[in-house]
N, C-alpha and C positions, 0 to 999 in steps of 0.2 A: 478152341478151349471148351473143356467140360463145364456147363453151366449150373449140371443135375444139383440139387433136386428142380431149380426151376428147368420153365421148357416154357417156348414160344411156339403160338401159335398164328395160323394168318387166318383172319377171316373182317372183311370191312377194313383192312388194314392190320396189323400186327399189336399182340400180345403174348406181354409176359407174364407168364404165371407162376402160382409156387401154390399146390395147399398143404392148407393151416390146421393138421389135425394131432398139435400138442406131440407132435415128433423131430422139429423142426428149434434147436436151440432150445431145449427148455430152461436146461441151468442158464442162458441168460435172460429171458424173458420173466424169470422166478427171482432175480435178483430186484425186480421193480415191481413187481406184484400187488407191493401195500399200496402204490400206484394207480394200479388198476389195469397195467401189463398182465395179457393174458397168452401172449405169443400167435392171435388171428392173426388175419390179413391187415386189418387195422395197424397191428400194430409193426407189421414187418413194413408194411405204406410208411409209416410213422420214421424208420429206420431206413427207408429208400428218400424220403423225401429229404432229413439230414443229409443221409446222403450224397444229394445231386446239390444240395445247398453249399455243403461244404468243400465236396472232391469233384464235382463236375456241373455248375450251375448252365454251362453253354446248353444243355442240356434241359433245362426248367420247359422251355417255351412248349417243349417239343413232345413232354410225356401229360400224357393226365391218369390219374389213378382212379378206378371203379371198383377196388375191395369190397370184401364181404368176412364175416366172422371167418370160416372154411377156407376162404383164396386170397390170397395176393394178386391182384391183377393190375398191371402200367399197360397204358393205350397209347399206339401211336401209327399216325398215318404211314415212315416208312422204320422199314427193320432193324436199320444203322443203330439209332439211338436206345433202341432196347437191345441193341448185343453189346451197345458201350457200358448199358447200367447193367444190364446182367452179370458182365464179365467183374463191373465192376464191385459189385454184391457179392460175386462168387469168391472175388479174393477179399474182400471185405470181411467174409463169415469164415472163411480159413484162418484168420486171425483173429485167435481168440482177445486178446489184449488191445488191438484194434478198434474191433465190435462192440469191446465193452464201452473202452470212450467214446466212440461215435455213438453207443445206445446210448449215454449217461446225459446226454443233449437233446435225445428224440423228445420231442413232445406227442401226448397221448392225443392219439385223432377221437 
C-alpha cells in the first residue's frame, strides 16, 4: 500500500514520519483552528493517537510518539505496527467524512 505522504524510516528501530509544512489537510486542520489546531506534528500525533484509541488500541503499547511543530514522528522498536497505523492513517485521511469525525474527538497535544 501507498502510505505517501508519510514514509518510514529505520534507524534504533523504526519510524513514521509525515512533515508538517501547512500542505497536509489544511481545510481540516482550519476547521479547529479557534482551537488552536494548526495542522503540525502535534497535532496530526493528536489525530493518530484518537486514532489507535478508537480503530486499533492493540496497538497503544507498542507506538510512542516524538513530534515536533515540522514532523509527525511514531516510535517503534518493530516495523509491523507502524505499517498497521500508517496504512491505517493513510485510508483514514482518504476519507474525508471520516477524518473529520475522528478529528472532532482529537484532543489538542
Amino acid at each position: 500500500m501507498d502510505i505517501s505522504p508519510f514514509y518510514i524510516i529505520e534507524e534504533e528501530g523504526f519510524a513514521l514520519c509525515l512533515i508538517t509544512d501547512g500542505t497536509f489537510h489544511p481545510e481540516l486542520f482550519a476547521s479547529r483552528a479557534d482551537e488552536g489546531f494548526e495542522g503540525n506534528g502535534y497535532d496530526v500525533e493528536a489525530i493518530a493517537v484518537q486514532y489507535l484509541n478508537e480503530c486499533a488500541p492493540y496497538l497503544i503499547r507498542d507506538i510512542i510518539f516524538d513530534s515536533e511543530d515540522d514532523m509527525f514522528v511514531a516510535l517503534c522498536e518493530e516495523r509491523a505496527p507502524l505499517d498497521d497505523l500508517a496504512e491505517g492513517l493513510t485510508e483514514l485521511f482518504a476519507d474525508e467524512e471520516r477524518s473529520k469525525d475522528l478529528f472532532s474527538r482529537a484532543e489538542l497535544i
